[in-house]
C-alpha positions as CSV (number, residue, x, y, z in Angstrom):
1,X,-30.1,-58.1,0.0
2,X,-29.9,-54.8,-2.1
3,X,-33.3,-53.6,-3.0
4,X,-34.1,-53.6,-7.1
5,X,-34.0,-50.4,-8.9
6,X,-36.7,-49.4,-10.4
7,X,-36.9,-48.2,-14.1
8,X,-37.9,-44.9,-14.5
9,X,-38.1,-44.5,-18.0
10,X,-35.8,-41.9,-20.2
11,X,-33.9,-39.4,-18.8
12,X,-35.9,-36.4,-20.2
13,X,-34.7,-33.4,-17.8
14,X,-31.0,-33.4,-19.4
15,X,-32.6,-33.6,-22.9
16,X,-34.5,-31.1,-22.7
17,X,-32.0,-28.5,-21.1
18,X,-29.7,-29.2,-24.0
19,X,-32.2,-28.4,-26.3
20,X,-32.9,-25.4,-24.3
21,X,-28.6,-24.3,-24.6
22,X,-28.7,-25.1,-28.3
23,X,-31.8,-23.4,-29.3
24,X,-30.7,-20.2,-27.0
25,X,-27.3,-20.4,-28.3
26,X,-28.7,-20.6,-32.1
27,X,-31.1,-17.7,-31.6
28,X,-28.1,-15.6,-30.7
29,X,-26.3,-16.4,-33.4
30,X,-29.4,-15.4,-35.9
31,X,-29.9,-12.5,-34.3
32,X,-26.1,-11.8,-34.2
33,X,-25.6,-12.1,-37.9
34,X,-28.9,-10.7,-39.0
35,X,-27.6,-7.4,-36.8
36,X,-24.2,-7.6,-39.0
37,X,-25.6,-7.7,-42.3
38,X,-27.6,-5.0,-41.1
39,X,-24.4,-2.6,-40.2
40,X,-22.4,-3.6,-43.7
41,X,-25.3,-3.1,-45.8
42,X,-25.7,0.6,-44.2
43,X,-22.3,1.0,-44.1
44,X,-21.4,-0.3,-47.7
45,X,-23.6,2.3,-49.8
46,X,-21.5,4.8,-50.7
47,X,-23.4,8.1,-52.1
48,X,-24.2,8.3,-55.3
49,X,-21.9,11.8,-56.2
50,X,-19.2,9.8,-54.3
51,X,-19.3,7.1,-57.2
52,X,-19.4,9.7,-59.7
53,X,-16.6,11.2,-58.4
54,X,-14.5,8.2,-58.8
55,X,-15.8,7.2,-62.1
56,X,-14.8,10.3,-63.1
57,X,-11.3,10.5,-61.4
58,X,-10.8,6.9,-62.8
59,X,-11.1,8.1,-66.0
60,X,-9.9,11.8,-66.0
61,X,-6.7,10.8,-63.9
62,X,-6.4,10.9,-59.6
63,X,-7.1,13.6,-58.2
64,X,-8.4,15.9,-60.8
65,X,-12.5,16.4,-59.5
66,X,-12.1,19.4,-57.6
67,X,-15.3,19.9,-56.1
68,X,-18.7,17.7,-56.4
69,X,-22.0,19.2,-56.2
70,X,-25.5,17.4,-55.9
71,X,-28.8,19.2,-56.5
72,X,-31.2,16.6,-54.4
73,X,-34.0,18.9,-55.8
74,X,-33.3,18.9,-59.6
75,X,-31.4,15.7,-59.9
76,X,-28.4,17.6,-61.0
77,X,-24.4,16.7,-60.4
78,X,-22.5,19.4,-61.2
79,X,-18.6,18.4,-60.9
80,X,-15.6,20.8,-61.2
81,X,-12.8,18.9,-63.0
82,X,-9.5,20.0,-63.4
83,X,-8.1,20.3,-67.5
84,X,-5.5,17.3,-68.0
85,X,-5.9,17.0,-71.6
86,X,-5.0,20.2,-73.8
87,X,-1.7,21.2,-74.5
88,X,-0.2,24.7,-75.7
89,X,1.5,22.9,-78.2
90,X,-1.8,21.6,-80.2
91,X,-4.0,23.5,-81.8
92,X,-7.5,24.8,-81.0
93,X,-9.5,22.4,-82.8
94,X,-7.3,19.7,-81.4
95,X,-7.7,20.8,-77.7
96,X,-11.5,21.1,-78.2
97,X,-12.2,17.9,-79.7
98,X,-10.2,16.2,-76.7
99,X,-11.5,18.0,-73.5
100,X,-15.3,17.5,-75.6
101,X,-14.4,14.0,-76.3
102,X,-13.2,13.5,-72.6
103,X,-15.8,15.1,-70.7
104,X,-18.7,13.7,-73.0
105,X,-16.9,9.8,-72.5
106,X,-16.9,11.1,-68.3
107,X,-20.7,11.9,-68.6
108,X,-21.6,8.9,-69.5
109,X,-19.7,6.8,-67.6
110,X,-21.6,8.7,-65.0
111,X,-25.2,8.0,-66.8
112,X,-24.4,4.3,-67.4
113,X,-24.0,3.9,-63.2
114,X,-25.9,6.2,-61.6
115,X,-29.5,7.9,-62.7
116,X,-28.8,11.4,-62.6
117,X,-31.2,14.1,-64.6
118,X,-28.3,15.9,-65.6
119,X,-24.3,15.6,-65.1
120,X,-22.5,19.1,-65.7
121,X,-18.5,18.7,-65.6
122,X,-17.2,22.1,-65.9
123,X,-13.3,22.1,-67.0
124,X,-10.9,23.9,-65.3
125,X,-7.4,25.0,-65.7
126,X,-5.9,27.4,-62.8
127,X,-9.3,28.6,-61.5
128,X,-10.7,29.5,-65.2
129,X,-13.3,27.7,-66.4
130,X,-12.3,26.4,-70.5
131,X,-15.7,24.1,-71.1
132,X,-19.0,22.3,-69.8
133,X,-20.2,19.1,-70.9
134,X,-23.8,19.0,-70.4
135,X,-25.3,15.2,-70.5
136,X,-28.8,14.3,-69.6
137,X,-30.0,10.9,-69.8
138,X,-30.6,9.3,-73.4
139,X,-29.6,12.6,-74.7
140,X,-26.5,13.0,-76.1
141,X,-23.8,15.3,-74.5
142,X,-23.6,18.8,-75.5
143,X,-20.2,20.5,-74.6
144,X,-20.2,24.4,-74.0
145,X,-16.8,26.4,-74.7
146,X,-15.9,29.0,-72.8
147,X,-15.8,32.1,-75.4
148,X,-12.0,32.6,-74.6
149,X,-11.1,28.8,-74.8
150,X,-7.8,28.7,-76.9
C-alpha cells in the first residue's frame, strides 16, 4: 500500500525566487532609464551663443553669423553678421533704416530667449564693418553707423 503524502503547506521557495527575478530585473530597468535621461538631458542643452546664433541666422538668412563671441565675464554676445539687406540701388536713409530695423528685430529675438547683459551684432559687408546694434535688456536697441556707411 502506497504511503500518504504529507501536506507541506505552499510552495514558498519558487515564489520567492520570482520575486527575487522581477524585483532585480525592475531595478535594472530604473536604473537603466534613470542613466538615459541622465545622458539626453546633458546632451540636449545646447549653449546659449549656439541658440543665438540660430535665432539670429533664422532671421537674418543661413549662413550669414560669421563669427560668435561670448564674454562669460561681462555677460556680453558679440556676433559678426554678414549685410544681407542694403542695396546700391536704395538710398542711404533707406539702407540705414533696414540694417537698424534688422539688427534691432535680431537683438531681441536674442533678449526674448536667452538672458544676455548685452547683444552686440556688428554688420558686415566684405570684411568692413557698416553698423552695430547695441541691445541690453529692457533697454531699447541703439544702432551705431559706421562714419562711412553709404
Amino acid at each position: 500500500m502506497p504511503k500518504p503524502r504529507k501536506r507541506t503547506g505552499f510552495p514558498w521557495k519558487p515564489v520567492a525566487v520570482y520575486i527575487a527575478v522581477v524585483a532585480a530585473a525592475g531595478t535594472g530597468l530604473i536604473l537603466w532609464d534613470r542613466a538615459y535621461q541622465a545622458r539626453e538631458e546633458f546632451s540636449a542643452a545646447p549653449r546659449p551663443e549656439t541658440v543665438a546664433k540660430s535665432v539670429v541666422e533664422g532671421f537674418v538668412g543661413a549662413g550669414t553669423v560669421q563669427s560668435v563671441k561670448l564674454d562669460q565675464r561681462t555677460g556680453t554676445l558679440t556676433m559678426e553678421v554678414k549685410d544681407v539687406v542694403t542695396d546700391k540701388n536704395k538710398t542711404a536713409e533707406q539702407n540705414r533704416s533696414l540694417l537698424s530695423g534688422q539688427g534691432t528685430q535680431a537683438a531681441q529675438r536674442i533678449l526674448g530667449l536667452i538672458s544676455f547683459k548685452r547683444v552686440d551684432l556688428r554688420f558686415v559687408r566684405n570684411g568692413k564693418l557698416l553698423a552695430t546694434v547695441r541691445a541690453e535688456p529692457g533697454k531699447t536697441p541703439e544702432t551705431i553707423f559706421a562714419p562711412d556707411f553709404k
